[in-house]
Phi, psi and omega in degrees: 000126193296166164282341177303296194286342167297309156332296201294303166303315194305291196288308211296350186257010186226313201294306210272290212288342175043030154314303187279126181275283208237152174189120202201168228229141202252143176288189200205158185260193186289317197266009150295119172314152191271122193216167170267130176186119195223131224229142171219131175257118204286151159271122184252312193307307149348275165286015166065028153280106158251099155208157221256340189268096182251357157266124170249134163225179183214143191212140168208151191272351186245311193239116182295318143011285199259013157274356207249296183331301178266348133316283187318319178287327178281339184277317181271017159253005164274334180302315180312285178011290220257359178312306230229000000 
């Protein structure tokens, strides 16, 4: 997936559509292994949603690229999840 179109998901989930509250690349401890792990916080409040599971994240050991990817992708099926 190009960087464009990752860009392009990014703002419409965090910008247009504001499914996405916050979304940042998560700290790590010293004694962690070194890995892409990246967090997306769901807006629930937002869209009149209550629910408590409001965090996604997505990790991967080789690509930050496709650690951004599967965050983003686990925040919009739990948002869908818990919308429908």
């Amino acid at each position: 997936m190009s960087k464009h179109v990752l860009s392009e998901i990014q703002d419409i989930m965090i910008n247009k559509k504001k499914i996405i509250k916050r979304f940042y690349k998560a700290p790590f401890w010293n004694d962690e292994p070194k890995f892409f792990r990246y967090v997306s916080e769901i807006n629930f409040r937002h869209h009149g949603i209550k629910c408590s599971d409001r965090y996604a994240s997505g990790i991967d050991y080789f690509s930050e690229e496709i650690a951004k990817i599967k965050s983003l992708g686990e925040a919009i099926e739990r948002f869908f999840r818990s919308k429908y």
